[in-house]
N, C-alpha and C positions, 0 to 999 in steps of 0.2 A: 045378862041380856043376850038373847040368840037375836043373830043377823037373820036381817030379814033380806030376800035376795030382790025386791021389786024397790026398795029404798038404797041404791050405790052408795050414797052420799052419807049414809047412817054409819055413827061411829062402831067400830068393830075393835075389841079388845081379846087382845091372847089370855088367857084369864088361869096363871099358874096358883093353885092352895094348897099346902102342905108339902112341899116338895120336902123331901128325905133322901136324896142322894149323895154319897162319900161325905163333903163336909157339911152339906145343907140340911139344914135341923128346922123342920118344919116352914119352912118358908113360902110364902105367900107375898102377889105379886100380877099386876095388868100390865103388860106390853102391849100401846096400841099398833093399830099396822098401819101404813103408808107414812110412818115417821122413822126418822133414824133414831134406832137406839144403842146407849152403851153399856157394856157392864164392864166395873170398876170395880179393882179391892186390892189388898193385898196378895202376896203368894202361898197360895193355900188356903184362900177364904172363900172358893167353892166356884167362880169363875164357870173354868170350864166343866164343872159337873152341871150347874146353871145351863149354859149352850148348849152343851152336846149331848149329854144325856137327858136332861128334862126338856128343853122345847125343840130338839130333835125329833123325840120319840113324839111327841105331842103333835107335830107336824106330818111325821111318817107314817103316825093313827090316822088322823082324820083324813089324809089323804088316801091310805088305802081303805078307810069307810067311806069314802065318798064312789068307791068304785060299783060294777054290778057283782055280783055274788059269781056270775059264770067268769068276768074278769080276774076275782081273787082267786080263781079254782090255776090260773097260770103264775099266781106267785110263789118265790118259795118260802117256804113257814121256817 
Protein backbone atom coordinates (compact mmCIF):
# COMPACT_ATOMS: atom_id res chain seq x y z
CA UNK A 1 0.00 0.00 0.00
CA UNK A 2 1.72 3.58 -0.99
CA UNK A 3 1.06 6.32 1.56
CA UNK A 4 -1.04 8.67 0.42
CA UNK A 5 0.36 12.25 1.64
CA UNK A 6 -3.48 14.07 1.93
CA UNK A 7 -4.56 11.01 4.42
CA UNK A 8 -1.85 11.83 7.94
CA UNK A 9 -3.77 9.46 9.80
CA UNK A 10 -3.42 6.51 7.12
CA UNK A 11 -1.39 3.55 8.28
CA UNK A 12 2.12 3.72 6.74
CA UNK A 13 4.33 0.48 6.94
CA UNK A 14 8.23 0.05 6.38
CA UNK A 15 7.64 -2.86 4.15
CA UNK A 16 11.03 -5.25 4.25
CA UNK A 17 10.84 -8.77 1.33
CA UNK A 18 13.58 -10.94 1.10
CA UNK A 19 16.19 -9.32 2.83
CA UNK A 20 19.58 -11.51 2.38
CA UNK A 21 22.17 -9.65 4.38
CA UNK A 22 25.26 -11.65 6.47
CA UNK A 23 22.90 -13.84 8.45
CA UNK A 24 19.24 -13.05 7.01
CA UNK A 25 18.20 -15.62 4.71
CA UNK A 26 15.39 -14.26 2.80
CA UNK A 27 13.56 -12.56 5.22
CA UNK A 28 10.47 -10.74 5.02
CA UNK A 29 8.69 -8.39 7.31
CA UNK A 30 6.33 -4.64 8.08
CA UNK A 31 7.53 -2.26 10.57
CA UNK A 32 4.84 0.19 11.19
CA UNK A 33 6.00 3.79 11.77
CA UNK A 34 4.91 6.07 14.78
CA UNK A 35 5.24 2.77 17.08
CA UNK A 36 8.08 1.59 18.99
CA UNK A 37 9.77 -1.25 17.70
CA UNK A 38 12.14 -4.00 18.81
CA UNK A 39 14.17 -6.49 17.37
CA UNK A 40 15.14 -9.45 19.44
CA UNK A 41 17.25 -12.71 19.00
CA UNK A 42 19.93 -14.43 19.79
CA UNK A 43 23.82 -13.54 19.12
CA UNK A 44 24.27 -13.86 15.72
CA UNK A 45 20.83 -14.28 14.54
CA UNK A 46 20.96 -11.16 12.18
CA UNK A 47 20.05 -8.39 14.60
CA UNK A 48 22.18 -5.84 13.52
CA UNK A 49 22.30 -6.79 9.81
CA UNK A 50 18.33 -6.35 10.13
CA UNK A 51 19.00 -2.38 11.53
CA UNK A 52 21.78 -1.20 10.14
CA UNK A 53 22.23 -2.64 7.03
CA UNK A 54 18.65 -3.24 5.58
CA UNK A 55 16.33 -0.51 6.97
CA UNK A 56 19.41 1.92 7.12
CA UNK A 57 19.88 1.58 3.59
CA UNK A 58 16.04 1.53 2.94
CA UNK A 59 15.81 4.86 4.85
CA UNK A 60 18.96 6.56 3.21
CA UNK A 61 17.22 5.47 -0.32
CA UNK A 62 14.07 7.01 -0.08
CA UNK A 63 15.21 9.86 1.53
CA UNK A 64 17.82 10.67 -1.01
CA UNK A 65 14.75 9.80 -3.76
CA UNK A 66 12.72 12.10 -2.24
CA UNK A 67 15.30 14.81 -3.14
CA UNK A 68 15.49 17.08 -6.53
CA UNK A 69 17.85 15.59 -9.12
CA UNK A 70 20.04 19.32 -8.93
CA UNK A 71 19.98 18.54 -4.89
CA UNK A 72 21.58 14.91 -5.59
CA UNK A 73 23.99 16.42 -8.10
CA UNK A 74 25.79 17.85 -4.32
CA UNK A 75 25.98 14.36 -2.72
CA UNK A 76 28.66 12.14 -2.57
CA UNK A 77 28.20 8.73 -4.55
Amino acid sequence: MKPNPLLPNQSINLIIEGARQNNLKNISLQIPHNQVTAITGVSGSGKSSLAFDTIFAEGQWRYVESLSTYARMFLDK
